[in-house]
C-alpha positions, 0 to 999 in steps of 0.5 A: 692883919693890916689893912688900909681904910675905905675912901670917903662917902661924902654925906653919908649919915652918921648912924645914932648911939649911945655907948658906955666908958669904961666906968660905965657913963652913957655917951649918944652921938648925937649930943655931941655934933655940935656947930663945928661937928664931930670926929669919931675915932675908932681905936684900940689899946694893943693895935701898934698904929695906935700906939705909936700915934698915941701922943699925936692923936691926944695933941691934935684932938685937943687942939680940936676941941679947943676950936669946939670940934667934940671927939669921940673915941670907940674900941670895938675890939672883941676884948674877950679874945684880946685881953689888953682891949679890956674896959680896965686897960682902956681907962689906963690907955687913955690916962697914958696918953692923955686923951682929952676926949671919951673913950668908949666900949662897943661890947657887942661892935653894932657901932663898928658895924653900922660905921663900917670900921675895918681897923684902928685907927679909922676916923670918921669927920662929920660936919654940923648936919652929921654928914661924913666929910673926911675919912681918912689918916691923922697925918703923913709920919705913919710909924716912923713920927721924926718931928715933921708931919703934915696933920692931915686930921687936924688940917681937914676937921678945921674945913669942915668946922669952917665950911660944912665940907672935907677935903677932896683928896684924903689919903686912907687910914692904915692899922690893925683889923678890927677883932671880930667875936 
């Protein structure tokens, strides 16, 4: 089911966790928001917004990273009911297409619960205080990527690291519902 992500709530706090990659290292939120802060990605190996905008989200991440903004990414799918979300393939995922940042399993979705995640991709920018600043999409080309693209992402993250605050006006995000047990 596609569905559109909800709009910002300015300051709201992002909740505490600590999840495991698919090799079984423990990553907690908290020791990532740094001075620039945080971008946390919630997606998933088989959602086609995803993957589609698999290679975009890799150079864009790394280009945040290289401005010291960390990036965590989480897939909170049900992978029991959908096999290619296993812990197996998100590490070959991940490989695929580069991803400079952890990818991580919330095996019993609290994460995804406590974020409010309603699908992948959704992202969530938060400044150095853990204060939500942008909720939005990665960039303006959608499924049909031709070479130009507004990175909505990147441009937003930037302001936060900068000035503490997002964007006013942030368009949703749009994918694939999170797959519930």
């Amino acid at each position: 089911m596609l569905l559109n992500t909800p709009l910002c709530q300015f300051g709201w706090k992002a909740p505490e966790f600590t999840l495991k990659n698919s090799e079984g290292k423990s990553f907690t939120m908290s020791d990532h928001i740094g001075e620039k802060g945080l971008l946390i990605c919630f997606i998933s190996n088989h959602c086609p917004y995803v993957q589609e905008i698999g290679e975009r989200l890799s150079l864009d991440t790394k280009e945040l990273i290289a401005e010291g903004i960390n990036v965590l990414a989480i897939m909170s799918n049900d992978y029991h009911s959908v096999q290619m979300d296993n812990p197996v393939y998100m590490k070959q995922f991940a490989e695929h297409f580069d991803f400079p940042f952890p990818y991580l399993v919330d095996e019993n979705q609290e994460v995804a619960r406590a974020y409010d995640a309603v699908c992948t991709p959704d992202f969530f920018g938060f400044n150095k205080d853990g204060e939500l600043q942008y909720r939005g999409r990665l960039d303006d080309a959608g499924m049909n990527f031709h070479g130009e693209r507004k990175r909505e992402l990147v441009i937003a993250m930037l302001e936060i690291s900068q000035t503490g605050q997002g964007p006013l006006n942030q368009l949703p995000s749009i994918g694939c519902s999170i797959k519930w047990a």
